[in-house]
DRENVEXPA-751316 format. One record per residue (C-alpha): x, y, z; residue number from 1; residue in three letters. Coordinates in nm, 4 decimals. Layout:
BEGIN
X:X, Y:Y, Z:Z, n:NUM, res:ALA
...
This chain:
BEGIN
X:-6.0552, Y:-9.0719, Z:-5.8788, n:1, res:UNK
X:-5.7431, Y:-9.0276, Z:-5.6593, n:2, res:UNK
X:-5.5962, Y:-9.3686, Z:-5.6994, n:3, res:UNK
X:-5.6653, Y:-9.3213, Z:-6.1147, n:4, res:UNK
X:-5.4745, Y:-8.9673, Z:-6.1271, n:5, res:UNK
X:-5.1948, Y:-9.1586, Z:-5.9344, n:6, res:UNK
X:-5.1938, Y:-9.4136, Z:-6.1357, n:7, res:UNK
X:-5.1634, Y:-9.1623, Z:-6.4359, n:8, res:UNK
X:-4.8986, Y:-8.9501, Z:-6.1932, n:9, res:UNK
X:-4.6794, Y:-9.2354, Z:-6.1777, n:10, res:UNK
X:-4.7225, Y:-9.3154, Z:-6.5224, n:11, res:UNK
X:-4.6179, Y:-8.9996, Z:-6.6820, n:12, res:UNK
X:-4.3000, Y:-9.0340, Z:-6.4469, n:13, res:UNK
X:-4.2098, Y:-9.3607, Z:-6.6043, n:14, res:UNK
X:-4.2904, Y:-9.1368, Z:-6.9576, n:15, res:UNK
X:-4.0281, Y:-8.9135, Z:-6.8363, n:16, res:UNK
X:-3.7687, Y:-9.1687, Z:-6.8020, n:17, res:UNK
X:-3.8551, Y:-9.3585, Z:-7.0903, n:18, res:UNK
X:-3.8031, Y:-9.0517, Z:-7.3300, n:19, res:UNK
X:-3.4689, Y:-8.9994, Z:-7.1047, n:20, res:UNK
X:-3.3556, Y:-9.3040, Z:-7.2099, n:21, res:UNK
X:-3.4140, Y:-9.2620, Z:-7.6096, n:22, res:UNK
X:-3.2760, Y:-8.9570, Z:-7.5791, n:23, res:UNK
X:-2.9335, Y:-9.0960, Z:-7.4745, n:24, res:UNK
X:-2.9667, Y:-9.4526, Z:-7.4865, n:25, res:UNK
X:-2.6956, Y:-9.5775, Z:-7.1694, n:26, res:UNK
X:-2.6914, Y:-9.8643, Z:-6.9428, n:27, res:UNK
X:-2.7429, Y:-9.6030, Z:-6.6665, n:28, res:UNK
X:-3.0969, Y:-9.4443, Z:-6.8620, n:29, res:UNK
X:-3.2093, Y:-9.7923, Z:-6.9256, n:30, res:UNK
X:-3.1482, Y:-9.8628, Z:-6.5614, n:31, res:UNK
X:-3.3284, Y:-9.5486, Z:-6.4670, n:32, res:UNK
X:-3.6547, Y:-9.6921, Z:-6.7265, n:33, res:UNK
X:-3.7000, Y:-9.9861, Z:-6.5921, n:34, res:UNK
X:-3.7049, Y:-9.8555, Z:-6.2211, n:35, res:UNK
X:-3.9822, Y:-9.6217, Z:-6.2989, n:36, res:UNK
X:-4.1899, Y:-9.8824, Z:-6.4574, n:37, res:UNK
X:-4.1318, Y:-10.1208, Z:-6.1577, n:38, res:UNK
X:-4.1862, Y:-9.7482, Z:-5.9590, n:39, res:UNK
X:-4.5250, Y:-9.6565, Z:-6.1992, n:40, res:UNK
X:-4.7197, Y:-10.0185, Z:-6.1316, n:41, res:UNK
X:-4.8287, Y:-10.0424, Z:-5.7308, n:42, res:UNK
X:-5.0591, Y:-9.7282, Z:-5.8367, n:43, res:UNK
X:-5.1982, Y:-9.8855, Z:-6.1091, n:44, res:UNK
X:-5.2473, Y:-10.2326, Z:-5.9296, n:45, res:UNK
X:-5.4341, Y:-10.0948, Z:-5.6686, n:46, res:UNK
X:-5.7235, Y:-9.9561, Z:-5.9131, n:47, res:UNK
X:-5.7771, Y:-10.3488, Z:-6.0140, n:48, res:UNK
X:-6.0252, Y:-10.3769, Z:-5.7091, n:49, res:UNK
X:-6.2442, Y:-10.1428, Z:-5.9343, n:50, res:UNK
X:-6.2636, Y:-10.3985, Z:-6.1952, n:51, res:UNK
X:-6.5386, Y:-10.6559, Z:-6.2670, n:52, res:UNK
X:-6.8482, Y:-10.4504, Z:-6.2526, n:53, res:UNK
X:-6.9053, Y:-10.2508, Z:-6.5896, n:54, res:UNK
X:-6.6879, Y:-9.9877, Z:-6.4889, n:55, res:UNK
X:-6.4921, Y:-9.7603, Z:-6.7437, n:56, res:UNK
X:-6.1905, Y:-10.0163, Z:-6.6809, n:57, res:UNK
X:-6.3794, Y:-10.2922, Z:-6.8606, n:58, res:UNK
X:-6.3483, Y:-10.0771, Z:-7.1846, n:59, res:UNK
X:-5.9529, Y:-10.0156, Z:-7.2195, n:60, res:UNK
X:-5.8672, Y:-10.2903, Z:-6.9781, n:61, res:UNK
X:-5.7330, Y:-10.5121, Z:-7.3000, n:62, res:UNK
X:-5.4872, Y:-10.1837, Z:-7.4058, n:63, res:UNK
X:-5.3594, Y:-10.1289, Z:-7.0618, n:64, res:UNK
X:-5.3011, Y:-10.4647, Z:-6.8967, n:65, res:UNK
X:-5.3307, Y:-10.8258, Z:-7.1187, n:66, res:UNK
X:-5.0801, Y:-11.0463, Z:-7.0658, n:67, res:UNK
X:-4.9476, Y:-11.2989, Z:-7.1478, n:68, res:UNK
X:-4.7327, Y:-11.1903, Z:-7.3598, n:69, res:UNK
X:-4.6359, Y:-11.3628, Z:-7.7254, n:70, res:UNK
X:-4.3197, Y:-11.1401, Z:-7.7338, n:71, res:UNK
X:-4.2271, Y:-11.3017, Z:-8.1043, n:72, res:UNK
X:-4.5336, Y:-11.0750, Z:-8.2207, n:73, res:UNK
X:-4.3426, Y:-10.7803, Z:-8.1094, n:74, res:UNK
X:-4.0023, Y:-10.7615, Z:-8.1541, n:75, res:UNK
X:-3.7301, Y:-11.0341, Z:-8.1699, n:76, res:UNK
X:-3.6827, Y:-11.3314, Z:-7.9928, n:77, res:UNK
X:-3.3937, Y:-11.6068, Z:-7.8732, n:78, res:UNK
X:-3.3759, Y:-11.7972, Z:-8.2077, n:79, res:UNK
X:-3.5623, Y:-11.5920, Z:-8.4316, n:80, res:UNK
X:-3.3632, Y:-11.2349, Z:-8.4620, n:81, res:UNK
X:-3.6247, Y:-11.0829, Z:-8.6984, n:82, res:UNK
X:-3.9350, Y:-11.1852, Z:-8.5864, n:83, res:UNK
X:-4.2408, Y:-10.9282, Z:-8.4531, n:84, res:UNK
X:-4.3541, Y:-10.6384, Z:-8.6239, n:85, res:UNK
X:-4.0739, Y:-10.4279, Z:-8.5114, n:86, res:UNK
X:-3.8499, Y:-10.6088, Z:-8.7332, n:87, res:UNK
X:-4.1826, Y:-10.6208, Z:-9.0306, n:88, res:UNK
X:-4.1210, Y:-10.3311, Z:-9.2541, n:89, res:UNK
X:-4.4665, Y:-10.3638, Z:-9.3990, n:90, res:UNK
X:-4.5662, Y:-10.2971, Z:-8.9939, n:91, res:UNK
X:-4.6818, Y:-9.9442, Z:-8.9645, n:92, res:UNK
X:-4.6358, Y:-9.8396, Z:-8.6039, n:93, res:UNK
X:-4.9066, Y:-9.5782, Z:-8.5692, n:94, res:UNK
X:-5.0719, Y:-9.5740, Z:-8.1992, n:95, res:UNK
X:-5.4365, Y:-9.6687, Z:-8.3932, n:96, res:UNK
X:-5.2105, Y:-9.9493, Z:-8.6001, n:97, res:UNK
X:-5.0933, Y:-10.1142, Z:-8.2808, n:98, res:UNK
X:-5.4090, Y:-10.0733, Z:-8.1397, n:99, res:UNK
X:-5.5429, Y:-10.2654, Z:-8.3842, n:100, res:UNK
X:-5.3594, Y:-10.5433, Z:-8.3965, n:101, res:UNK
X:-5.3601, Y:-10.5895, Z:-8.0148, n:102, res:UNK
X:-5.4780, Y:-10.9299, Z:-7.9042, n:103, res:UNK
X:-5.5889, Y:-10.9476, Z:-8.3053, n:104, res:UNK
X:-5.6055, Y:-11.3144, Z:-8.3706, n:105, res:UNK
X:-5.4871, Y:-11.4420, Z:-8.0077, n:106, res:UNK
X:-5.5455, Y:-11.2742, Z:-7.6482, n:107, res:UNK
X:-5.1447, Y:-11.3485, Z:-7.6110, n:108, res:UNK
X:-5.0437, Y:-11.1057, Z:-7.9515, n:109, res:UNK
X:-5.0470, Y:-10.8051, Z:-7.7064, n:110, res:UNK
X:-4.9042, Y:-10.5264, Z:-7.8458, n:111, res:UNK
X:-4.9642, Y:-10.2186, Z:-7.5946, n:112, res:UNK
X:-4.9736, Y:-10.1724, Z:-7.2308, n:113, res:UNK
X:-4.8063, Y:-10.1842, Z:-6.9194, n:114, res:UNK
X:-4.6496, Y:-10.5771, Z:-7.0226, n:115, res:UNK
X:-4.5618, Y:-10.4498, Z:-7.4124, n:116, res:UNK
X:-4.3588, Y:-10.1801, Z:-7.2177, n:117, res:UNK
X:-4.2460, Y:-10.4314, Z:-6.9990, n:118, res:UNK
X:-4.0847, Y:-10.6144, Z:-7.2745, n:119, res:UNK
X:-3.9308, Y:-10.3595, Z:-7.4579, n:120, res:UNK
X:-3.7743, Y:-10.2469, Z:-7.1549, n:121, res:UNK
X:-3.6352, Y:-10.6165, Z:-7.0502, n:122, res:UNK
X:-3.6539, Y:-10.8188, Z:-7.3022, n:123, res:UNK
X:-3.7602, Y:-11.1900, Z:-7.2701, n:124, res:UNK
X:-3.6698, Y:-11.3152, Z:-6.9261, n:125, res:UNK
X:-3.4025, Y:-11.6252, Z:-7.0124, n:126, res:UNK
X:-3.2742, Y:-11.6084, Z:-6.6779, n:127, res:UNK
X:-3.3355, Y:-11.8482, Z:-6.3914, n:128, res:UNK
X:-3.2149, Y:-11.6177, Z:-6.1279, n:129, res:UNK
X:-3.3066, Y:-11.2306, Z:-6.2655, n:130, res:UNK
X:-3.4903, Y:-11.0939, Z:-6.5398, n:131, res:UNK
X:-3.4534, Y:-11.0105, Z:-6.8878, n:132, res:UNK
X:-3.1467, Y:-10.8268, Z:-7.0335, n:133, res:UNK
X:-3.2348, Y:-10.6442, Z:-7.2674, n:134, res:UNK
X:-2.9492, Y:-10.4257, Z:-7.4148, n:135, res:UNK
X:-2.9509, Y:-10.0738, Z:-7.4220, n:136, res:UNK
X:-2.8154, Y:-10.0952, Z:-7.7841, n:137, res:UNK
X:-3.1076, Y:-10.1915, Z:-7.9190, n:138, res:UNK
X:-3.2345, Y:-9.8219, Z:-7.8742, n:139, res:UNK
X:-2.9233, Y:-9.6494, Z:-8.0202, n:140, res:UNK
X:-3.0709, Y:-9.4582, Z:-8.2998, n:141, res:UNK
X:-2.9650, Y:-9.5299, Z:-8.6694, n:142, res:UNK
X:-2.8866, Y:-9.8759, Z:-8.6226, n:143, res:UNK
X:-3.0944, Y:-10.2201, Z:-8.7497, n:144, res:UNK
X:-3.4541, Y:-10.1631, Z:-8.6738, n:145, res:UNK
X:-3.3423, Y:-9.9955, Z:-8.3840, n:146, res:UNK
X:-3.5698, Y:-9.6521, Z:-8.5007, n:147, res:UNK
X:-3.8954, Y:-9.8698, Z:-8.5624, n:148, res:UNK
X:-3.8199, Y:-10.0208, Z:-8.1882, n:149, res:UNK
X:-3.7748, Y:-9.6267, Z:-8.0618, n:150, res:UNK
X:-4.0905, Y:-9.5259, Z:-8.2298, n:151, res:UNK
X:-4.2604, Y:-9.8246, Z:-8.0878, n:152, res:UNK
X:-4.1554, Y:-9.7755, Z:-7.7104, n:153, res:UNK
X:-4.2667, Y:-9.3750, Z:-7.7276, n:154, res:UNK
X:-4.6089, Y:-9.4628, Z:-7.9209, n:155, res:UNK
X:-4.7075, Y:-9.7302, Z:-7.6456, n:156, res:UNK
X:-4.5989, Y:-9.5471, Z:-7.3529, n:157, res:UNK
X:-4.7286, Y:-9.2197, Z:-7.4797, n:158, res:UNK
X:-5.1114, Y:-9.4074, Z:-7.5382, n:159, res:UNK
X:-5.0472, Y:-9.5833, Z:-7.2047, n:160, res:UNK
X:-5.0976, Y:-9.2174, Z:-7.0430, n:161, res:UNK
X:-5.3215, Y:-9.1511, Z:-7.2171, n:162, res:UNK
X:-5.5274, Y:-9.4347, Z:-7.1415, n:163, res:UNK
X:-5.4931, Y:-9.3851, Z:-6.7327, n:164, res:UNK
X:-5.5286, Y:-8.9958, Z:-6.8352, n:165, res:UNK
X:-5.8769, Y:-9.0858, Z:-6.9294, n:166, res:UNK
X:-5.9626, Y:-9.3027, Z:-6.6562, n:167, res:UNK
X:-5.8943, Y:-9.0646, Z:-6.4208, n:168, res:UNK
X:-6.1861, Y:-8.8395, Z:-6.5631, n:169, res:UNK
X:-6.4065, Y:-9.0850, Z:-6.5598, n:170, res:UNK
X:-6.4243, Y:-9.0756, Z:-6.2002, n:171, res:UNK
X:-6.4324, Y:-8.7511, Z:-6.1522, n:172, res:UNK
X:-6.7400, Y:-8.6328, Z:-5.9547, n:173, res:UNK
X:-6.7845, Y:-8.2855, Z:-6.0866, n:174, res:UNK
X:-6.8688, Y:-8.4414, Z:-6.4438, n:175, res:UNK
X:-7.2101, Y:-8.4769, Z:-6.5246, n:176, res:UNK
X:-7.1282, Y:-8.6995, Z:-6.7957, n:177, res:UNK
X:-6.8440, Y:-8.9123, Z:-6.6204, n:178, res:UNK
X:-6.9192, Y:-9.2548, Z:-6.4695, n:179, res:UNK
X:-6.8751, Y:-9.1376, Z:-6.1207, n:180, res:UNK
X:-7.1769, Y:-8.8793, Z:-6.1696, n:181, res:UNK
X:-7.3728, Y:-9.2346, Z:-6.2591, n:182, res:UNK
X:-7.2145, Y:-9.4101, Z:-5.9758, n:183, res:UNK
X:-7.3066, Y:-9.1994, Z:-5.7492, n:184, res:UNK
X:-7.7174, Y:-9.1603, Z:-5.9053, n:185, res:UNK
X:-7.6783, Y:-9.5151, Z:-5.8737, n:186, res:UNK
X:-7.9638, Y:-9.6971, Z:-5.6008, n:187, res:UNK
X:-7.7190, Y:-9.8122, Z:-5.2847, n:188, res:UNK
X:-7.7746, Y:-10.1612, Z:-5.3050, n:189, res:UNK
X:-7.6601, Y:-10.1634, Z:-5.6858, n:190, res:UNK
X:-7.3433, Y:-9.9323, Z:-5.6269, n:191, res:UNK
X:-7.2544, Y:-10.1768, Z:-5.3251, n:192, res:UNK
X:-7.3188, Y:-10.4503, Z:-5.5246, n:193, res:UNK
X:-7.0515, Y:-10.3660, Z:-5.7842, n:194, res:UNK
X:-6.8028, Y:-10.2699, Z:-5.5294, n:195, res:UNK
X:-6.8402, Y:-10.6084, Z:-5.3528, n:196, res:UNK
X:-6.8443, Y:-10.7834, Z:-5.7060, n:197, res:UNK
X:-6.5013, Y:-10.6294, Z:-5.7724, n:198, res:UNK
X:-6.3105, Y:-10.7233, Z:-5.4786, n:199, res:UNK
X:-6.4326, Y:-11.0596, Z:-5.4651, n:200, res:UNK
X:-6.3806, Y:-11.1367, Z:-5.8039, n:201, res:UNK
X:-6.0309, Y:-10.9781, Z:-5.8255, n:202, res:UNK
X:-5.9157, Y:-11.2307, Z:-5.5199, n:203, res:UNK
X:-6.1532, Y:-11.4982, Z:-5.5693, n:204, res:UNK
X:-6.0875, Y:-11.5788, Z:-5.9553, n:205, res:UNK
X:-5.8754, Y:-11.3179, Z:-6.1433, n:206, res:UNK
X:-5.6297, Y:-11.2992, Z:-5.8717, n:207, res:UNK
X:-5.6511, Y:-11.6848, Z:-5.7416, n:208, res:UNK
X:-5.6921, Y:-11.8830, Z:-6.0584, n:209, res:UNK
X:-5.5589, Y:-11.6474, Z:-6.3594, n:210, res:UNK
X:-5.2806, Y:-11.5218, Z:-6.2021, n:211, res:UNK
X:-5.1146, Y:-11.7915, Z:-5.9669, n:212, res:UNK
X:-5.3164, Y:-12.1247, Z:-5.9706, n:213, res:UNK
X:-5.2537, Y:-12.1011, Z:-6.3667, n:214, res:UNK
X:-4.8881, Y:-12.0602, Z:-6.3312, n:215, res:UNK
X:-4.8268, Y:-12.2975, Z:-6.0635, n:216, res:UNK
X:-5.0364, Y:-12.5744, Z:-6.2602, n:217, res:UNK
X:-4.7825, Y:-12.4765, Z:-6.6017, n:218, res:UNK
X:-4.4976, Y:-12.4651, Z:-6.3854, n:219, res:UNK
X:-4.4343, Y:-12.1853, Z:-6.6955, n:220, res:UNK
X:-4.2891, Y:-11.8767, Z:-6.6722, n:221, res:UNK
X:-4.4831, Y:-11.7421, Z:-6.9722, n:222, res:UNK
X:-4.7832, Y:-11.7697, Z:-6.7524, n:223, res:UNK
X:-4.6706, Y:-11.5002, Z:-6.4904, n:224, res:UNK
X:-4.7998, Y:-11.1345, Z:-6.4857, n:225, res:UNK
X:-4.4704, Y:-10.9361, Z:-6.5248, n:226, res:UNK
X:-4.2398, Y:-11.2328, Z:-6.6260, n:227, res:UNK
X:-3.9664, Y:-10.9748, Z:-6.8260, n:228, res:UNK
X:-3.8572, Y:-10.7790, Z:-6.4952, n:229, res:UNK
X:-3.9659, Y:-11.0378, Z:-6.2234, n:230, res:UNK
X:-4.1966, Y:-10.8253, Z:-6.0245, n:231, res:UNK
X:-4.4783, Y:-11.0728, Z:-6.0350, n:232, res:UNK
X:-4.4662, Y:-11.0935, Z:-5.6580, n:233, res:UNK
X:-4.5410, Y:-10.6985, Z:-5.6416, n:234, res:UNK
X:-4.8249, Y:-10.7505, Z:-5.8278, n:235, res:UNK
X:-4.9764, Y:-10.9929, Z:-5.5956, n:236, res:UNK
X:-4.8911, Y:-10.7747, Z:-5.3188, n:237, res:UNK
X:-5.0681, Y:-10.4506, Z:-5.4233, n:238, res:UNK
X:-5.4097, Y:-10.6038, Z:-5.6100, n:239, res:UNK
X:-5.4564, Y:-10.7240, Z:-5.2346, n:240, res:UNK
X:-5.3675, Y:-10.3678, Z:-5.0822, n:241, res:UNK
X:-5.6214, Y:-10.2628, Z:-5.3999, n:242, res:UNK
X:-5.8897, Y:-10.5016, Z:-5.2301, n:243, res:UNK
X:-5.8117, Y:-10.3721, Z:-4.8645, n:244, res:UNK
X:-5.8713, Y:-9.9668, Z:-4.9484, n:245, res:UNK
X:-6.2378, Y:-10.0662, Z:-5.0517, n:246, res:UNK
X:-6.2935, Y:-10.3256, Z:-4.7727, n:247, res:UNK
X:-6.1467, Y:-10.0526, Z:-4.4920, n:248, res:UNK
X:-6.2038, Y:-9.7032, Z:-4.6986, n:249, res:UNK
X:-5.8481, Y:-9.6388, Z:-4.6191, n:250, res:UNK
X:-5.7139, Y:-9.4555, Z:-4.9608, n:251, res:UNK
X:-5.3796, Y:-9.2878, Z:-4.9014, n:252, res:UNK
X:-5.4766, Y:-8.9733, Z:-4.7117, n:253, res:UNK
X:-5.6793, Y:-9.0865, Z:-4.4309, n:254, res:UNK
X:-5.9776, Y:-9.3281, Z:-4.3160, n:255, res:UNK
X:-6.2875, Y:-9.3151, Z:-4.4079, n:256, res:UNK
X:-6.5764, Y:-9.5377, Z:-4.4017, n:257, res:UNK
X:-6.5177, Y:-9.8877, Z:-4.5493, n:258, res:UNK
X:-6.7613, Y:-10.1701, Z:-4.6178, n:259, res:UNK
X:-6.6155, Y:-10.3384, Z:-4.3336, n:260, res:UNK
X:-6.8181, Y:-10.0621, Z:-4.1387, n:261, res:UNK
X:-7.1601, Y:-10.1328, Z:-4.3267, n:262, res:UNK
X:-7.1351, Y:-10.5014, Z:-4.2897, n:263, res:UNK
X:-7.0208, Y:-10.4491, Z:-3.9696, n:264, res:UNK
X:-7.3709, Y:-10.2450, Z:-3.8922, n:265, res:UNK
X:-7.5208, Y:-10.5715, Z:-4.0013, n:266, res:UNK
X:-7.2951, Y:-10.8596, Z:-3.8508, n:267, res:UNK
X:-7.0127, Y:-10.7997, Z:-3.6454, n:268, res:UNK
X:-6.8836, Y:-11.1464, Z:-3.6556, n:269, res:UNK
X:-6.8585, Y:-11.1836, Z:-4.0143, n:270, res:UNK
X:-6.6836, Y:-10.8276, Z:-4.0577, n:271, res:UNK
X:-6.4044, Y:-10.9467, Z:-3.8052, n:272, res:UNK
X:-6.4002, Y:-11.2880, Z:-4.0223, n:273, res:UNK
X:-6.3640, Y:-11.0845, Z:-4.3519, n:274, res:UNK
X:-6.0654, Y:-10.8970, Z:-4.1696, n:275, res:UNK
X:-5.9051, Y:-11.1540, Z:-4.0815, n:276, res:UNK
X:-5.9033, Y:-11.3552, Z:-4.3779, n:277, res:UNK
X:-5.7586, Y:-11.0721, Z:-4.4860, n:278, res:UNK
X:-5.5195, Y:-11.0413, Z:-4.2490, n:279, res:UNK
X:-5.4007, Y:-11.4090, Z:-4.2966, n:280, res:UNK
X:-5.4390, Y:-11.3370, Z:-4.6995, n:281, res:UNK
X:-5.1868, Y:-11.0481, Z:-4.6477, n:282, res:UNK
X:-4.9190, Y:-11.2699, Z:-4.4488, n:283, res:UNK
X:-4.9345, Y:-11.5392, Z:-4.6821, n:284, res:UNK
X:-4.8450, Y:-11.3234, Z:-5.0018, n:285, res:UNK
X:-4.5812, Y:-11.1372, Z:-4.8040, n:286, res:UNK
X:-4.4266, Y:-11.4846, Z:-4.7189, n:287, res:UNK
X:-4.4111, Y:-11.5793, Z:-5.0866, n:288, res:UNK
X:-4.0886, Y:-11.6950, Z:-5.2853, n:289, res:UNK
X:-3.9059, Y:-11.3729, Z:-5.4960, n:290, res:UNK
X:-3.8973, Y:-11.3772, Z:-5.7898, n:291, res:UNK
X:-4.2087, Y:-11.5858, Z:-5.8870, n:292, res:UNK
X:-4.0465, Y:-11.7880, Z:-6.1879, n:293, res:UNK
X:-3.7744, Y:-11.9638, Z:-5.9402, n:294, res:UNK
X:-4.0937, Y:-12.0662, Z:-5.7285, n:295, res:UNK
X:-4.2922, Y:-12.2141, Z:-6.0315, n:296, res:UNK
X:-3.9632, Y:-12.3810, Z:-6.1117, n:297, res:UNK
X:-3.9597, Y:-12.5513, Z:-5.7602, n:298, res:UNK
X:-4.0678, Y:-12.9040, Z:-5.6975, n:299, res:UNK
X:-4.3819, Y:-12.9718, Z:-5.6382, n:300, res:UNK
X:-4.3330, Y:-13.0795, Z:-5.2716, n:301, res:UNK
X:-4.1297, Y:-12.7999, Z:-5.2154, n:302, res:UNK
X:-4.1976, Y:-12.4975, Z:-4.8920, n:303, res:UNK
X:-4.1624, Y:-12.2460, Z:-5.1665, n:304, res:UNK
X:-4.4775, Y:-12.4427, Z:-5.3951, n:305, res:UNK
X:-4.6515, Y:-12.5111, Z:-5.0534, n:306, res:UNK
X:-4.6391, Y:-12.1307, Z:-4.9360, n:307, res:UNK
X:-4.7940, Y:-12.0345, Z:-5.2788, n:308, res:UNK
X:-5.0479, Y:-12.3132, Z:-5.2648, n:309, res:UNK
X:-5.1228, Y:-12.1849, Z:-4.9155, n:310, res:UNK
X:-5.1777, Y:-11.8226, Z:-5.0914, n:311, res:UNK
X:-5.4503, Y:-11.9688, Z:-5.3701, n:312, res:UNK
X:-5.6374, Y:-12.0890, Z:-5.0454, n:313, res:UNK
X:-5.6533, Y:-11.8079, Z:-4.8955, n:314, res:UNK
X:-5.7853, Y:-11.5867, Z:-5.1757, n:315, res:UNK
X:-6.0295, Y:-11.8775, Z:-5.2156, n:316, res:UNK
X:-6.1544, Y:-11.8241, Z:-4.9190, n:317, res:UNK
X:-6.1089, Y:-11.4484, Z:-4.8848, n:318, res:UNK
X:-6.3575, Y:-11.4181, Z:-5.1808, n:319, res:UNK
X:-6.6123, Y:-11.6617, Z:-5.0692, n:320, res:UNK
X:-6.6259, Y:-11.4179, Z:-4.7351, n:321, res:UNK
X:-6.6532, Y:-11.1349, Z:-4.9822, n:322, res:UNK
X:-6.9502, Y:-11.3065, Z:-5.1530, n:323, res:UNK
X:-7.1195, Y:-11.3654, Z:-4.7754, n:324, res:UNK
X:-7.0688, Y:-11.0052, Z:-4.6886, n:325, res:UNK
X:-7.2289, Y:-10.9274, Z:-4.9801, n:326, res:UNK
X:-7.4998, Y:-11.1487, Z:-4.9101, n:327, res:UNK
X:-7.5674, Y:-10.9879, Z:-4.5795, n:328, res:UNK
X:-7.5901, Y:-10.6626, Z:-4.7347, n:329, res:UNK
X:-7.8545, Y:-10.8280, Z:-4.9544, n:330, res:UNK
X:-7.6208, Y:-10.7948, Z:-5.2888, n:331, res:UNK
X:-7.5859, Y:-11.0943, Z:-5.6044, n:332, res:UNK
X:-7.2228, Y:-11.1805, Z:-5.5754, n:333, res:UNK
X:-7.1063, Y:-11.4082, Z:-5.8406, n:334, res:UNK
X:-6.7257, Y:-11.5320, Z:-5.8891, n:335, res:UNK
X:-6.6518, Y:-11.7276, Z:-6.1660, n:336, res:UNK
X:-6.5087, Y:-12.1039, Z:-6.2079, n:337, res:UNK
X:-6.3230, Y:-12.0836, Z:-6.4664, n:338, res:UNK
C-alpha cells in the first residue's frame, strides 16, 4: 500500500507540472515536466516486484506501462508531420477513446501511460548522445493541432493518476473488499508463493529477457523501456531495488521481516547465496553504460556490451536462486522462456 500511494504521490506531482507547463508553455515549464516525470518513475518501478501473480496490477498494467512505443500512432513523426491521431481530426480524444484504442491492433500502438507521457514530453529520441527534443511550441495553444496535443497530454496524465489512485486502494488493508483483505485471508504458502513468483519473474524474464537481452540482441533503440528521455538505466536500477524491499522487508521507513528471514529459518546458506547474487546483481547494473541507446549502439565486443551482458547473467541467475528459495519454502515457482 505505501509504495502504491507513493507511486500515486509522485505522480500527481508530475500532474502538477504537466498542467504548469500548458498553462504557460516555456522552455523553462517543459524543463520543469520532464524532470518530474524522470522524478515520478523510481516510485512506480519499485511496485513492479508486485507483478506476475494475479495481483490488481495485472488488470491496468497495459494502461500504465506498455511499451514499446509506435510513436507514429500518436502524434507526428521525423518524415511524416501529420501522422498519429493527434494530427486525425476524425480522432476523438476522450480518456475512454484512447483507452480504447490502446495496444488496439498491435501491443506497440500504445496510447496511454507512463511511455505515451513520455513521448509527448520528449518527443522521438533522434539523438545519439541525449534524448528527444521535443519543442515546447508544440503546446502553445491556438496553433496547428497544437490544442488536440494539449488535450491529449492532460487526458493521459490525468487517467495515469487515476490509475495508481486506484491501485493504491487495492492494497489497502482496512477494505474488506480490496485485494489486500484477500491477500492477507490467503493460506501462507499461497501468499508466499505469489510474492516469490513476482520477484523472480520480474528479474528472471521480464527484467532479463524483455527489457535488456531484447534490446541488446536488436541493437535498437525502439526496443528500450524509456527510449524518449534516456532513463532506461533508472529503470533497471529501481525494478531491482523493487525486488530487494520484498527479499529484505526493507520499505522506506524501516526493516521489517523479509523472505530472506523465512528462508533463512529454513537454509541459511541459500539465504546468504540469494543475497549475494543480489549483491553482485546490484553492482553490475550500477556499472552499466548511461544512457542505454549509446550502449546498444556499441560493438559487440565492446566493455560497455560486455558489462550489460554481464547484467542479463546475473538476473539469470538471481531468479533461478529466487525459484530455489521458493522451493525450500515448498512454493511452484515458474519463470518463463520466452
Amino acid at each position: 500500500y505505501r509504495a502504491y500511494e507513493k507511486a500515486h504521490d509522485d505522480a500527481k506531482a508530475m500532474k502538477s507540472a504537466i498542467e504548469a507547463f500548458l498553462a504557460v508553455p516555456s522552455d523553462e515549464t517543459l524543463k520543469a515536466a520532464r524532470q518530474a516525470w524522470v522524478a515520478a518513475r523510481p516510485a512506480y518501478l519499485r511496485t513492479e516486484a508486485f507483478r506476475f501473480y494475479d495481483g490488481p496490477i495485472e488488470r491496468v498494467e497495459g494502461s500504465i506501462n506498455s511499451w514499446p512505443v509506435n510513436e507514429a500512432y500518436i502524434d507526428y513523426v521525423d518524415g511524416d508531420p501529420k501522422s498519429g491521431i493527434i494530427n486525425d481530426p476524425a480522432a476523438d480524444l476522450d480518456t475512454d477513446d484512447l483507452e480504447a484504442l490502446n495496444q488496439k491492433q498491435d501491443e506497440a500502438d500504445v496510447t496511454i501511460g507512463w511511455h505515451a507521457i513520455e513521448f509527448l514530453l520528449w518527443g522521438q529520441d533522434l539523438s545519439a548522445t541525449g534524448p528527444g527534443n521535443r519543442p515546447y511550441t508544440d503546446y502553445v495553444a491556438g496553433q496547428g493541432n497544437n490544442d488536440r496535443r494539449r488535450l491529449y497530454l492532460q487526458h493521459v496524465t490525468d487517467e495515469l493518476v487515476h490509475e495508481l489512485e486506484e491501485l493504491a486502494e487495492s492494497w489497502e488493508a482496512d477494505e474488506k473488499q480490496s485485494y489486500a483483505a484477500k491477500f492477507l485471508s490467503l493460506p501462507p504458502r499461497e501468499a508466499i508463493g505469489r510474492m516469490v513468483n513476482g520477484m523472480a519473474i520480474l528479474a528472471g524474464f521480464e527484467f532479463m529477457s524483455e527489457r535488456l537481452a531484447v534490446a541488446l540482441d536488436s541493437g535498437d533503440q525502439e526496443d528500450e523501456h524509456s527510449c524518449f528521455s534516456d532513463t532506461t538505466k533508472q529503470d533497471f536500477v529501481y525494478d531491482l531495488a523493487g525486488i530487494k524491499q520484498v527479499w529484505t522487508g526493507d520499505n522506506e521507513g524501516g526493516e521489517r521481516p523479509g523472505l530472506n528471514d523465512l528462508v533463512r529459518s529454513q537454509d541459511a546458506a541459500l539465504a546468504d547465496r540469494v543475497d549475494g547474487l543480489l549483491a553482485d546483481a546490484e553492482t553490475k547494473v550500477a556499472a552499466l553504460g548511461d544512457p542505454w541507446d549509446q550502449v546498444l549502439a556499441a560493438p559487440k565486443d565492446s566493455p560497455q556490451r560486455k558489462a550489460a551482458e554481464d547484467v542479463v547473467t546475473a538476473l539469470q541467475d538471481l531468479g533461478t536462486g529466487l525459484k530455489d528459495a521458493g522451493g525450500k519454502l515448498g512454493v511452484l515457482v515458474l519463470i518463463p522462456t520466452e
